[in-house]
DOTI-497747 format. One record per residue (C-alpha): y negated, z, x; residue in three letters; residue number from 1. Coordinates in nm, 2 decimals. Layout:
# DOTI-497747
[kolza [Y,Z,X],ALA,NUM];
...
# end
This chain:
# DOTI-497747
[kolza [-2.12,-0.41,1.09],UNK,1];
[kolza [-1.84,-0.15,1.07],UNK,2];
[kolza [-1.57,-0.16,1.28],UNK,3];
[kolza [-1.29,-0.29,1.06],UNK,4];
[kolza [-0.99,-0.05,1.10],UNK,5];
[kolza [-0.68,-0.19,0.89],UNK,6];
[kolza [-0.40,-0.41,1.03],UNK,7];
[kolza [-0.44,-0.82,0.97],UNK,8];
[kolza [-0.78,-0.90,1.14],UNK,9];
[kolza [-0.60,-1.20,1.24],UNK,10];
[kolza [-0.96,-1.39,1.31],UNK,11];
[kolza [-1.03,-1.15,1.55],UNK,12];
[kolza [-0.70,-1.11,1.73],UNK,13];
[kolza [-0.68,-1.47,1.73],UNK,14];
[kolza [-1.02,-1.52,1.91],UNK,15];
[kolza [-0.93,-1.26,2.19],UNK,16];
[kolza [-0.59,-1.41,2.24],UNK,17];
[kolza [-0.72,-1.75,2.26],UNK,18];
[kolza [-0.43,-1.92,2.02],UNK,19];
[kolza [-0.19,-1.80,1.75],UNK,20];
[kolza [-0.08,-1.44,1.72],UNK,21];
[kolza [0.24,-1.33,1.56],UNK,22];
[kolza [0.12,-1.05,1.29],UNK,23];
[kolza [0.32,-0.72,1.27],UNK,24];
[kolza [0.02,-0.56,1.17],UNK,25];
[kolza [0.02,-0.58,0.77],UNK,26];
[kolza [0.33,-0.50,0.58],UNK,27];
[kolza [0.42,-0.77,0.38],UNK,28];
[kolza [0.74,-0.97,0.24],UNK,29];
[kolza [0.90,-1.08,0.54],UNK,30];
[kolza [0.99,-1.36,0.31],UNK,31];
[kolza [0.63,-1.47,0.23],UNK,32];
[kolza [0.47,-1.61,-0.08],UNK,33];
[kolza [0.69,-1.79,-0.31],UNK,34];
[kolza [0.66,-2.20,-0.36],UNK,35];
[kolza [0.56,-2.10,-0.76],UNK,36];
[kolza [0.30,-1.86,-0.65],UNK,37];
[kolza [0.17,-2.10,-0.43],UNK,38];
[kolza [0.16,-2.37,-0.68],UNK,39];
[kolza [0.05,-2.15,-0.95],UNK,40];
[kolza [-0.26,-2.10,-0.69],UNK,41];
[kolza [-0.33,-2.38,-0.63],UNK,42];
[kolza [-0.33,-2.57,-1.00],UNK,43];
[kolza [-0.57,-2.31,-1.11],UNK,44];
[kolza [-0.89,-2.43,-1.26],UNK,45];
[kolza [-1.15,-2.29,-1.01],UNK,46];
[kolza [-1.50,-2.44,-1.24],UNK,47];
[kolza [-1.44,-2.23,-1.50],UNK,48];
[kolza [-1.48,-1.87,-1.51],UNK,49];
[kolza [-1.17,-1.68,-1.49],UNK,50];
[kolza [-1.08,-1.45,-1.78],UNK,51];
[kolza [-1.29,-1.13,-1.75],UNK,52];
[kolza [-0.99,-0.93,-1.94],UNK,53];
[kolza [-0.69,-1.10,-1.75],UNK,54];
[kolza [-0.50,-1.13,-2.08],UNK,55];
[kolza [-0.23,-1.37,-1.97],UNK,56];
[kolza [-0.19,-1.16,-1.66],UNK,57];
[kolza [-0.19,-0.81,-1.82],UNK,58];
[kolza [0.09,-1.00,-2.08],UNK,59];
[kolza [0.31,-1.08,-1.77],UNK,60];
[kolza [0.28,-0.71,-1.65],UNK,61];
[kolza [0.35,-0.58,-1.95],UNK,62];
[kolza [0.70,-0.74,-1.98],UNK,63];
[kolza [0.74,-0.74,-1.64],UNK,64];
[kolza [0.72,-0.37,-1.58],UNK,65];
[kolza [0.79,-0.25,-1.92],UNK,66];
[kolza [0.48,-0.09,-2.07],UNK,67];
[kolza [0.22,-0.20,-2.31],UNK,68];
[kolza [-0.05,-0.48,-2.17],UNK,69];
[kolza [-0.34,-0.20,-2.34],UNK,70];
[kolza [-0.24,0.04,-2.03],UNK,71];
[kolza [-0.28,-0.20,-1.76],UNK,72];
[kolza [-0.61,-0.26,-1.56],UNK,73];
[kolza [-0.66,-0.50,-1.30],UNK,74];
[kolza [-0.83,-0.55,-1.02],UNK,75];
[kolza [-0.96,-0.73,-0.69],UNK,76];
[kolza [-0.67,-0.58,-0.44],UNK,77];
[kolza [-0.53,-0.18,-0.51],UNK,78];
[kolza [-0.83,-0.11,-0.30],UNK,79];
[kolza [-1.06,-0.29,-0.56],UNK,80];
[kolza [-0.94,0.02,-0.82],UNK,81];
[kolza [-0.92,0.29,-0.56],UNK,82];
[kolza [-1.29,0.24,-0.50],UNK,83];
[kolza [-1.37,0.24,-0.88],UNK,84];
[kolza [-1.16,0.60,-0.92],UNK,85];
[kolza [-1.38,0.72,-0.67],UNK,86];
[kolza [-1.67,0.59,-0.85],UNK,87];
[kolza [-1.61,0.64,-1.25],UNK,88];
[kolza [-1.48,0.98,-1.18],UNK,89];
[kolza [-1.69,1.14,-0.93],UNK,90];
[kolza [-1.50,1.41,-0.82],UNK,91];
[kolza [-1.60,1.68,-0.63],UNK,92];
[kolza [-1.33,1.78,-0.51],UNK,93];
[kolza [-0.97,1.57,-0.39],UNK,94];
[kolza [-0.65,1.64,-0.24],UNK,95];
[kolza [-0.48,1.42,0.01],UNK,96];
[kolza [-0.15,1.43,0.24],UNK,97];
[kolza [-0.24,1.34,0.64],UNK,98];
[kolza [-0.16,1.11,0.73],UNK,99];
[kolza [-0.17,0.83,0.43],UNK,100];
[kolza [-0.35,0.52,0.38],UNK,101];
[kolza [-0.71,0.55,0.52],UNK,102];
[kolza [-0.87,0.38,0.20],UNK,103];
[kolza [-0.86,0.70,-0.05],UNK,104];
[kolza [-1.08,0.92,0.15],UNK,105];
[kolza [-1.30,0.63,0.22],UNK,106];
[kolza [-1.35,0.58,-0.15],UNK,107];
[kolza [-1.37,0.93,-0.18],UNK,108];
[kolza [-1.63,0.99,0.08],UNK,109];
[kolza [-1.87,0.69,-0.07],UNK,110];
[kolza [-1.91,0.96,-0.38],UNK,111];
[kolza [-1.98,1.27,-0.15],UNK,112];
[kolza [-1.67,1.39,-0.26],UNK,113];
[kolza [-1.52,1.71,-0.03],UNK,114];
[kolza [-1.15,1.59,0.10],UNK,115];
[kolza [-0.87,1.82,0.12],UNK,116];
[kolza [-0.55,1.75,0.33],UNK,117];
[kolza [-0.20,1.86,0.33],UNK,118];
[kolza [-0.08,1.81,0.63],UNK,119];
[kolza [0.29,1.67,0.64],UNK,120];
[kolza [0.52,1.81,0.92],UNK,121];
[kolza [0.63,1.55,1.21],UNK,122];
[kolza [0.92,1.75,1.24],UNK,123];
[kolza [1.06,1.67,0.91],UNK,124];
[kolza [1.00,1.31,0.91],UNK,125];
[kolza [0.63,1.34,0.75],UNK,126];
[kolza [0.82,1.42,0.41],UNK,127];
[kolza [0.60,1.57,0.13],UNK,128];
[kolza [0.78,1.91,0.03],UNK,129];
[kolza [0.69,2.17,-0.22],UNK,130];
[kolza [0.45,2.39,-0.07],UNK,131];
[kolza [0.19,2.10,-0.20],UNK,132];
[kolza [0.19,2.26,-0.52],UNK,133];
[kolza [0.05,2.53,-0.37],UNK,134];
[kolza [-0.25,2.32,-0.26],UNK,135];
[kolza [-0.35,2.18,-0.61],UNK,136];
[kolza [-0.58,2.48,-0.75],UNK,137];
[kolza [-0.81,2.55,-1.02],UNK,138];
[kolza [-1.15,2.31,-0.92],UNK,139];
[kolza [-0.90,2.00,-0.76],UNK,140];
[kolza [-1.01,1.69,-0.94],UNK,141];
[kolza [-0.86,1.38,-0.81],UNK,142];
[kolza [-0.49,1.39,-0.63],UNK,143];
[kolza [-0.37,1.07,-0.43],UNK,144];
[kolza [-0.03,1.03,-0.31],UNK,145];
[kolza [0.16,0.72,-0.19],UNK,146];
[kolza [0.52,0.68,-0.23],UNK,147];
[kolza [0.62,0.53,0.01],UNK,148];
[kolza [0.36,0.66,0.23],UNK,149];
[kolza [0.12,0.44,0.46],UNK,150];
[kolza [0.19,0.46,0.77],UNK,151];
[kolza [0.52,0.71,0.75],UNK,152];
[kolza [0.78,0.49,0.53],UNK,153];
[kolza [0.89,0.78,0.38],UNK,154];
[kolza [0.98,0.82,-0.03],UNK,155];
[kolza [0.86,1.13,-0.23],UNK,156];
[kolza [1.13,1.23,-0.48],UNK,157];
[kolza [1.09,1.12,-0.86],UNK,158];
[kolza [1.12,1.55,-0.96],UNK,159];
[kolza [0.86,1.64,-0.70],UNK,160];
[kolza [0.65,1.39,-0.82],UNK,161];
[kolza [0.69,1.52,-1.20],UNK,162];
[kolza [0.61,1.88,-1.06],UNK,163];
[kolza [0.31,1.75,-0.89],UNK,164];
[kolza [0.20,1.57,-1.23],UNK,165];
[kolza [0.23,1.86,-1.45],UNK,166];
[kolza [0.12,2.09,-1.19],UNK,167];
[kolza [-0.23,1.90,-1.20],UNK,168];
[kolza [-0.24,1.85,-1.59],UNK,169];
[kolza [-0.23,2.24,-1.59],UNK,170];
[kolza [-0.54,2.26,-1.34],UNK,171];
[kolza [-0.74,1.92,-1.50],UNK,172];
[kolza [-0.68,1.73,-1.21],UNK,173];
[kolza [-0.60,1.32,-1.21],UNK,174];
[kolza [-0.34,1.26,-1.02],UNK,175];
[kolza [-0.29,0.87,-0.86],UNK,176];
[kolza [0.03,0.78,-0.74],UNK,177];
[kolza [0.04,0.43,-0.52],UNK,178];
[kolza [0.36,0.23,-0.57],UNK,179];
[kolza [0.20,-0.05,-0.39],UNK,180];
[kolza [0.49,-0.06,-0.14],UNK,181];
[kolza [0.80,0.03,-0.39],UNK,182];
[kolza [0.94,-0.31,-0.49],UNK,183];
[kolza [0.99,-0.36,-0.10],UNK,184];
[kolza [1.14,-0.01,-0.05],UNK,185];
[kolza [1.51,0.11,-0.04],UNK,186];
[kolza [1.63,0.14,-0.38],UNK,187];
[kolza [1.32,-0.03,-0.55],UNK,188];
[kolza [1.28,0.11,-0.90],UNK,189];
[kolza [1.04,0.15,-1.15],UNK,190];
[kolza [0.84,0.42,-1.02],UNK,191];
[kolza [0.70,0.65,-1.27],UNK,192];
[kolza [0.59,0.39,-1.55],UNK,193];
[kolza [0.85,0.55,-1.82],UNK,194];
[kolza [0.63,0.89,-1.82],UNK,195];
[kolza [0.24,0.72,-1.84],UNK,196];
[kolza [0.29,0.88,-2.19],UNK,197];
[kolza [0.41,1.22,-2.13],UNK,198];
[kolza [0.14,1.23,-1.85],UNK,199];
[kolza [-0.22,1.12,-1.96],UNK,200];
[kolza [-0.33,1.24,-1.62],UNK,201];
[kolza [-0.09,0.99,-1.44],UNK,202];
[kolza [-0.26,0.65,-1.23],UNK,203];
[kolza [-0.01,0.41,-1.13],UNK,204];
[kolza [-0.19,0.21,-0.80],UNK,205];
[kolza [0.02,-0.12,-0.80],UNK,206];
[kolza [0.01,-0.44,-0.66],UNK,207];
[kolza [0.11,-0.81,-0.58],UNK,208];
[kolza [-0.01,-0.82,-0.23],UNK,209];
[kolza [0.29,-0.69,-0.04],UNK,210];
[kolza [0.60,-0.79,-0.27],UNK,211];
[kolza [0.49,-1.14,-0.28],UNK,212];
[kolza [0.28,-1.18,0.03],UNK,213];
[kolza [-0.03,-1.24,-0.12],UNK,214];
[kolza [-0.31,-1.05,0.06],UNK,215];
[kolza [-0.55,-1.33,0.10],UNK,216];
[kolza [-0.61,-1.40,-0.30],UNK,217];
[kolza [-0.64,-0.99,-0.36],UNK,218];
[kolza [-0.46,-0.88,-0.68],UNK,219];
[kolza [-0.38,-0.53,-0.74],UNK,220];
[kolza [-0.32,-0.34,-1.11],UNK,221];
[kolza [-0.32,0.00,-1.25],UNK,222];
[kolza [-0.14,0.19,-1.52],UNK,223];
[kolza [-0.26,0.51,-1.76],UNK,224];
[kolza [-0.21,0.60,-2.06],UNK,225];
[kolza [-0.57,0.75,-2.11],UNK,226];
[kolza [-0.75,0.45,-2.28],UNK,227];
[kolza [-1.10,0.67,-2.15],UNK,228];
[kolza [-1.01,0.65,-1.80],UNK,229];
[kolza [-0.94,0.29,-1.81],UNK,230];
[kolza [-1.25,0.19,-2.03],UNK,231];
[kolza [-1.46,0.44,-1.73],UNK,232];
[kolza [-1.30,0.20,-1.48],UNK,233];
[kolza [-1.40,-0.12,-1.64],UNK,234];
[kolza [-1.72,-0.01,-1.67],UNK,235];
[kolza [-1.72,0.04,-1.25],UNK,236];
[kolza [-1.63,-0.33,-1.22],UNK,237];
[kolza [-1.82,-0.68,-1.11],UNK,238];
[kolza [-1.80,-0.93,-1.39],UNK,239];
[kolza [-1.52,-1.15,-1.32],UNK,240];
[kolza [-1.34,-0.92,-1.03],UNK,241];
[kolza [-1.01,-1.13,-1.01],UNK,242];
[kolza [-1.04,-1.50,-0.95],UNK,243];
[kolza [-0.82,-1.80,-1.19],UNK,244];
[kolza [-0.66,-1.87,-0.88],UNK,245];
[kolza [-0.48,-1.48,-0.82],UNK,246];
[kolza [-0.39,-1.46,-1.23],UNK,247];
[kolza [-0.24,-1.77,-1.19],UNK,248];
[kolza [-0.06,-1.63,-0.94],UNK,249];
[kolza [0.02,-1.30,-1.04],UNK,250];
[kolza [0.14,-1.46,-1.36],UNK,251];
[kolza [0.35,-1.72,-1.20],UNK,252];
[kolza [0.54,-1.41,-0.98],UNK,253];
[kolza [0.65,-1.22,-1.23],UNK,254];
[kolza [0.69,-1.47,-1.54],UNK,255];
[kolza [0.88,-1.73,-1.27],UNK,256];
[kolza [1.02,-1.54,-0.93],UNK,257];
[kolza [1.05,-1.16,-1.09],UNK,258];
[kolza [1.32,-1.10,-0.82],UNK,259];
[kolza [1.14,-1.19,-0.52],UNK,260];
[kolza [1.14,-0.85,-0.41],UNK,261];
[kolza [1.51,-0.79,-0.38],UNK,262];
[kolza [1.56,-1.03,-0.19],UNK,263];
[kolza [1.33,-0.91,0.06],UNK,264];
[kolza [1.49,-0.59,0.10],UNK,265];
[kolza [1.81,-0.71,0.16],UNK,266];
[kolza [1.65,-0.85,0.44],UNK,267];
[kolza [1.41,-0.54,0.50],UNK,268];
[kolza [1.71,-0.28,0.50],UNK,269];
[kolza [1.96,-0.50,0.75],UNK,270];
[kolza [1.63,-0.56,1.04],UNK,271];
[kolza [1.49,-0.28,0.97],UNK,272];
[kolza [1.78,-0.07,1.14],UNK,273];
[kolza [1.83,-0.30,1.43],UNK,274];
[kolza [1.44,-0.33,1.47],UNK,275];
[kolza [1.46,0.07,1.47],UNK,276];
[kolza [1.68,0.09,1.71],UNK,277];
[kolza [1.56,-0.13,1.96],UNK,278];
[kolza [1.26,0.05,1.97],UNK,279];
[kolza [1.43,0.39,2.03],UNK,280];
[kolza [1.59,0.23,2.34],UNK,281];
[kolza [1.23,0.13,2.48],UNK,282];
[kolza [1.14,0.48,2.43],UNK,283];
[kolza [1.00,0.50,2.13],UNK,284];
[kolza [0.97,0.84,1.89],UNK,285];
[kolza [1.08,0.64,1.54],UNK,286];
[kolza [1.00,0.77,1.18],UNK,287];
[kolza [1.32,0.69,0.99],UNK,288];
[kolza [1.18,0.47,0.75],UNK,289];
[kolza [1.24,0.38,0.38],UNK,290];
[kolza [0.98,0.08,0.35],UNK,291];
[kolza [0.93,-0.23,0.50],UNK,292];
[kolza [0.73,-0.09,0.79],UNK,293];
[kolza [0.84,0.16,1.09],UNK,294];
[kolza [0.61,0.43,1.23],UNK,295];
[kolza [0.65,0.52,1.60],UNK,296];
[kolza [0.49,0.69,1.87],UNK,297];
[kolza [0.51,0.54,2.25],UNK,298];
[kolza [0.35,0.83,2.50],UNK,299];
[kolza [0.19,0.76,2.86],UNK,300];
[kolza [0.09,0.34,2.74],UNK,301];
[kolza [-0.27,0.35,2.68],UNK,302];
[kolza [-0.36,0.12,2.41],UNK,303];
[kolza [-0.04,-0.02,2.34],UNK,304];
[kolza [-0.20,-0.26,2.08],UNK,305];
[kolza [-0.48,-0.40,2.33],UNK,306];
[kolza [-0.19,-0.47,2.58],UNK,307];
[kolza [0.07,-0.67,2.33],UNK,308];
[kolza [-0.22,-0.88,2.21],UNK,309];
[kolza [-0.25,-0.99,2.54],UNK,310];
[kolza [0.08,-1.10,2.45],UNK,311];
[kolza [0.02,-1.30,2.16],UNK,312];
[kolza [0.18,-1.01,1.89],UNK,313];
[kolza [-0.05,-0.80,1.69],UNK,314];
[kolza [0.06,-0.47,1.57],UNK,315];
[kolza [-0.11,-0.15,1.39],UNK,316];
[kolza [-0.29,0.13,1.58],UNK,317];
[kolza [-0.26,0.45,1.39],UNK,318];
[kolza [-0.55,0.64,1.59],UNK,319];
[kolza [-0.78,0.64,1.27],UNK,320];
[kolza [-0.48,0.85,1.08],UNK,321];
[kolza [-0.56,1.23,1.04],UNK,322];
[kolza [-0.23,1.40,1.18],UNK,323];
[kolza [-0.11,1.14,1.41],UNK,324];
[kolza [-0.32,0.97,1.70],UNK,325];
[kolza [-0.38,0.73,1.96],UNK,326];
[kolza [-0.06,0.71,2.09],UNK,327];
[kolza [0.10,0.62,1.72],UNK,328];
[kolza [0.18,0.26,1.59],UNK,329];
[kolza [0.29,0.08,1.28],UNK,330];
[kolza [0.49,-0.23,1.29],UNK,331];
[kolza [0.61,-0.43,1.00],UNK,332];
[kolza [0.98,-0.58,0.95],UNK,333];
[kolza [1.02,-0.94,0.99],UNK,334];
[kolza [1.27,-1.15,1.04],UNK,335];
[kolza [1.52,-1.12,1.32],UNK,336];
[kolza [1.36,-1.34,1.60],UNK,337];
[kolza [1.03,-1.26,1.54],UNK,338];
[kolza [1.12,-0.87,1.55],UNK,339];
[kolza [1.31,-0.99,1.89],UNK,340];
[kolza [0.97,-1.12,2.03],UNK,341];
[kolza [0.84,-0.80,1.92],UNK,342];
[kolza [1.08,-0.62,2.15],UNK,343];
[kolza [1.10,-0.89,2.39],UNK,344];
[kolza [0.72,-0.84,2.44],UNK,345];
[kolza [0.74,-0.40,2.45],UNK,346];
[kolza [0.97,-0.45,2.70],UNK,347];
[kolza [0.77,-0.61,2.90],UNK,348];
[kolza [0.49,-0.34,2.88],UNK,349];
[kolza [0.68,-0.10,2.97],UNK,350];
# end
């Protein structure tokens, strides 16, 4: 099998430690899933099939994020509808920032589709500027951007992101923008919902597993205005792709807890400074961050994630990033004593 390359292969980690591992290696709510989630989980009727059209689900998005239930698609995880982009639209040619989350150009790759990167400047925080218009050109058919970006924790601007949208509706080109991480990100927001209409060629990538901490039943949505595009994607689909158990869920977060993701980033915006500076004192190059995560680069300790797992803590090597390299990490914010064990345990490395 393929080596598996994202953060929470807790099984693993687990089995090489030899007991319980502290997991700073997926960026969820520091808060976790709440009771109602849980509950909602749990009560679902697993003998039944689930509904194939998520109706309930789709109604709870609809009010929750303020757009009709007709443009709203879900899926098995934000990956789940990344894969069927790939797949229904069979580009042949994509643009991509580098470094950003790893899954797009796998997608992408699966269709024999030929990947172009921007790469984003370490000296200016990994921010995406302007000269990425430049790069979207006649014969550019898909566009992915994340916002905030995976791994860097940094926030592209609401008028770049406009520029870039119209910008590829003059070329032809669809153009995804991933919010998975907004609701946990300074200012939260709603993201670029309110202009699905003026934009046809806008794809919002959404999901529930890191505002509510719920990686483990896999629910992720999309939004798009274009009724084709979203009738292509449900044609890419397996019957039945999200289980009773995460639309009970995803109904019960935003119908019952809607403002579980504020209180995270109180939380978030408070440990994520002291947790940013106590890695600047170890030595540690850090990416001022806007997201629940830090980026940071430690030089001259080889395989700083092999040596904290012996340890017990589990964090994210960023080698597999275009544009960064082996001697980058991602850590998530938690709470205050476990991001003290974190530091605790660096110090000791070093």
């Amino acid at each position: 099998m393929a080596a598996y390359t994202h953060g929470g292969d807790l099984l693993t980690a687990r089995s090489r430690y030899g007991g319980p591992v502290l997991d700073f290696s997926t960026n969820l709510n520091p808060l976790g899933m709440p009771a109602e989630v849980r509950q909602a989980a749990a009560s679902a009727d697993g003998e039944a099939y689930p509904d194939p059209l998520c109706r309930v689900l789709r109604q709870a998005i609809a009010a929750h994020d303020g757009v009709e239930a007709e443009r709203i698609i879900c899926g098995n995880g934000a990956a789940d509808l990344i894969f069927r982009l790939a797949f229904a639209l069979q580009p042949q040619k994509a643009l991509l920032t580098a470094p950003t989350f790893s899954e797009y150009e796998g997608a992408l790759t699966c269709v024999g589709c030929q990947v172009e990167r921007y790469a984003l400047d370490r000296a200016k925080s990994f921010d995406l500027d302007e000269g990425f218009l430049e790069t979207i050109v006649p014969g550019t058919e898909l566009v992915f951007l994340c916002t905030p970006n995976n791994p860097t924790g940094r926030l592209i601007s609401t008028d770049l992101l406009l520029e870039i949208a119209r910008k590829c509706e003059t070329v032809g080109a669809v153009l995804v923008v991933d919010e998975c991480f907004l609701p946990l990100s300074d200012g939260g927001g709603k993201g670029l919902a309110p202009y699905l209409t003026e934009f046809p060629n806008l794809f919002l990538l959404r999901a529930f597993t890191k505002s509510y901490a719920m990686a483990g039943l896999r629910l992720g949505y999309g939004l798009s205005a274009d009724a084709a595009l979203l009738e292509r994607l449900s044609g890419c689909a397996q019957p039945w792709s999200v289980s009773a158990p995460a639309q009970a869920a995803g109904t019960a977060a935003f119908t019952r807890c809607p403002h579980w993701p504020e209180g995270a980033r109180t939380l978030v915006v408070r440990e994520r400074l002291i947790l940013a500076a106590g890695l600047g004192e170890l030595g540690c190059q850090v990416v001022p961050s806007q997201a629940n995560y830090l980026l940071f680069q430690l030089k001259n300790v080889p395989d700083l994630k092999e040596t904290l797992l012996q340890r017990g803590i589990l964090i994210r090597s960023c080698a597999n990033y275009h544009n960064l390299g082996p001697d980058w990490y991602r850590v998530c914010v938690r709470d205050r004593e476990e991001n003290r064990r974190l530091l605790a345990a660096l110090k000791e490395v070093l």
